[in-house]
N, C-alpha and C positions, 0 to 999 in steps of 0.2 A: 565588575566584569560580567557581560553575557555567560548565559550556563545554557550548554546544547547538547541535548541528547542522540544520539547515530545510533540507530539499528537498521535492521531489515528482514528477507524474508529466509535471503542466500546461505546465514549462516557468518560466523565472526569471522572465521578467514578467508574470507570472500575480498576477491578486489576492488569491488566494487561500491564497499564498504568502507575502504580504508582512506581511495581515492576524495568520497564525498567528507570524511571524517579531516582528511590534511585542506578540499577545500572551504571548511568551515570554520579553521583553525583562525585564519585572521578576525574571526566576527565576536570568538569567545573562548573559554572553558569547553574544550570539545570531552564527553564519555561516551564510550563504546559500549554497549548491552545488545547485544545480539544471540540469538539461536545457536548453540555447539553444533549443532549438524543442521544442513538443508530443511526449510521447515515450509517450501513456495507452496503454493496452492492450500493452503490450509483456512483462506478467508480468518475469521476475527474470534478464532477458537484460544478457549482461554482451559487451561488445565485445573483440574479440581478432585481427578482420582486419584493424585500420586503427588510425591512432595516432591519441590524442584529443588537445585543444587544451583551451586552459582560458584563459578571457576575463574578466576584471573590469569588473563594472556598476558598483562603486563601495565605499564602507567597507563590507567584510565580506559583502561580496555579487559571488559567482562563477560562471559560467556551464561547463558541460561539454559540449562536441557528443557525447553520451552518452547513455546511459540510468540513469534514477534507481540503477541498483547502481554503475555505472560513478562516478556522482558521489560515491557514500557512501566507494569506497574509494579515488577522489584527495582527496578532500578529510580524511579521514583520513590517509592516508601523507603526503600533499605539503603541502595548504591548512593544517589546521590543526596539522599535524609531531604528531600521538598522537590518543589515541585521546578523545573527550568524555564529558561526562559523562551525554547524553541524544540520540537523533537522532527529530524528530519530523518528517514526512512528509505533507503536504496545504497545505493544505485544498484536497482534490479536488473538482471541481463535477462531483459525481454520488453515491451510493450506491457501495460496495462491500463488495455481502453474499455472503453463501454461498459457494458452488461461483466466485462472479466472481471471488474474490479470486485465484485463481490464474493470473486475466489481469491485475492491475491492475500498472503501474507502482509508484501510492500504496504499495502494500502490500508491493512488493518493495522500495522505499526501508527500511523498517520491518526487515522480515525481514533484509535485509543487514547494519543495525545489530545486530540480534541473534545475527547468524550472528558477528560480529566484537565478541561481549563486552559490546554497548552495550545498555543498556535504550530501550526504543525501540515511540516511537508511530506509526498511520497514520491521519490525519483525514478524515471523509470527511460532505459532507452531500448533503443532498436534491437533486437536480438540477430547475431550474425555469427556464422561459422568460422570467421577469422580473427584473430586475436582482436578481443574487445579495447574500445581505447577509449576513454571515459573521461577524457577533457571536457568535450565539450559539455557533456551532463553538469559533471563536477561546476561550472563553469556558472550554467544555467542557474543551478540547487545554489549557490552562492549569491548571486545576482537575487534572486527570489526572497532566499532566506535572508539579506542584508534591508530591505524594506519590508517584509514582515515584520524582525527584530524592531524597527523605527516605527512602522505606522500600526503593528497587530491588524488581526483579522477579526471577523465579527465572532461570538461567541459558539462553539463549538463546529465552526468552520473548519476547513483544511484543503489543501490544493492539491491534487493530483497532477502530477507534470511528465510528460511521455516528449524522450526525445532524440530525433532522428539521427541515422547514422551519416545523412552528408550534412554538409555546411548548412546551420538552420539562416531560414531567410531572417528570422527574427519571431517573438512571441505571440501567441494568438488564444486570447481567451476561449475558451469553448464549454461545448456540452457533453455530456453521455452521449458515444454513439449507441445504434442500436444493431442486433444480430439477432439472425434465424439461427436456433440453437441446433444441431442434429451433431448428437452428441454419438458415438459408436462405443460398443460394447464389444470385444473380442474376446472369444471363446476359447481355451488351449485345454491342454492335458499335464499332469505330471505323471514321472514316471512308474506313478502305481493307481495311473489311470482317473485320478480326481481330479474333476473341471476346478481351473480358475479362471481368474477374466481381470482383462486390462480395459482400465475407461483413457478410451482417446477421443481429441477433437475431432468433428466431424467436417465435415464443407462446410464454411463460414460464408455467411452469404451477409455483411453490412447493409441496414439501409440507408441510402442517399440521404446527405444533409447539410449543408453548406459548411455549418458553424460548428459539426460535431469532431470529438477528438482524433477520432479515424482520419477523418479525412483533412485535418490540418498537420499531420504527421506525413501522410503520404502525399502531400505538398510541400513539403519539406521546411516546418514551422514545427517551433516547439511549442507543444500541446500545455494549455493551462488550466485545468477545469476545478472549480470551487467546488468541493462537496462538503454532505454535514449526511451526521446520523439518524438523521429523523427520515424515516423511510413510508410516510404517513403520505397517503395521494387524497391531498385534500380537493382536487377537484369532484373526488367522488365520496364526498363526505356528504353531500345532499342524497346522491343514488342510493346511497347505503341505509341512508335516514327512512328513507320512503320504505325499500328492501324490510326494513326490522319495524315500520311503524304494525302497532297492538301485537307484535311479538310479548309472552310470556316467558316468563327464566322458571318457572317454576314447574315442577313434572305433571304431564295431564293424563 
């Protein structure tokens, strides 16, 4: 029997979590390992000040005071004693496209599966102010995960899948889209007059691209993009070359 790992970035009692966990359940062995509390936006931080705990919610469902990497590699070494046959990451309530993926938790659950061998998903849909309804995701993450399990991915791949709140027309491979970042910073008081500051989004400005994740989302396609960890821009491995040529390492 398939052995599959379910976490995310929301936290173990998240519904989004449980939804993807019940639709995985026909492909194998589903375990739960997720964050005790909210851990989103944390990108692919890994704890190393502080020792973690590890708490059980019940059959096959495990709580980490951690961050979604933190959980992929206790419940690999310790929870499930090797390594699975799948680790799929969401269902996030929100989008995570482009340039964001390098803030999300979701996506870092994913990526640590792949950094560690595993083929391995990150589910992510539309984020909306009315009761979220996670069929269709659940739906997609099944479909996906069901010919991953049979054909694998290349090695330390993983799929990023972003997916919309209406009826998807169907799947569509894509790219990173890209964004003009202007990030905001707000300035406040507390009441003994010491500034804090809240970091909010700023006006997101996408650029134009046919094949990118943004914009097969908001055409109403569920977004499929290949990523891996190697964040090396070999195109500019020659500029670089030229840039460092009769550079010294040595103090002058």
């Amino acid at each position: 029997m398939k052995r599959i790992l379910v976490t995310n970035d929301d936290g173990v009692r998240s519904e989004g979590i449980v939804a993807l966990a019940d639709a995985l359940a026909p492909l194998g062995e589903v375990v739960i390992v997720a964050p005790t509390s909210e851990a989103s936006a944390i990108g692919h931080a890994l704890t190393l000040q502080r020792p973690l705990r590890i708490e059980r919610y019940g059959d096959r469902t495990y709580g980490v005071d951690g961050t979604p990497t933190d959980c992929v590699n206790i419940a690999i070494s310790k929870i499930m004693s090797g390594s699975p046959d799948l680790v799929a990451s969401g269902i996030n309530k929100g989008w995570n496209l482009g340039d964001d993926v390098t803030y999300s938790g979701t996506v870092a659950g994913a990526m640590e599966g792949a950094l560690l061998g595993v083929p391995s998903l990150a589910i992510s849909m539309q984020h909306t102010r009315e009761r979220f309804d996670f069929a269709q995701a659940a739906t997609a993450a099944r479909r996906l995960a069901e010919i991953v399990l049979e054909r694998g991915l290349p090695l330390r791949a993983f799929l990023n899948i972003n997916v919309p709140r209406v009826t998807a027309k169907g799947f569509r491979v894509t790219v990173q889209a890209k964004r003009n970042h202007q990030t905001s910073v707000v300035e406040a008081f507390d009441p003994r007059h010491r500034p804090y500051y809240w970091i909010e989004e700023g006006e997101i400005e996408w650029e134009p691209h046919d094949r990118s994740d943004y914009q097969a989302v908001r055409d109403g396609w569920i977004s499929v993009t290949p990523l891996q960890p190697d964040m090396t821009d070999h195109t500019a491995l020659g500029l670089v070359d030229a840039l460092t040529l009769g550079l010294h390492a040595g103090v002058e």
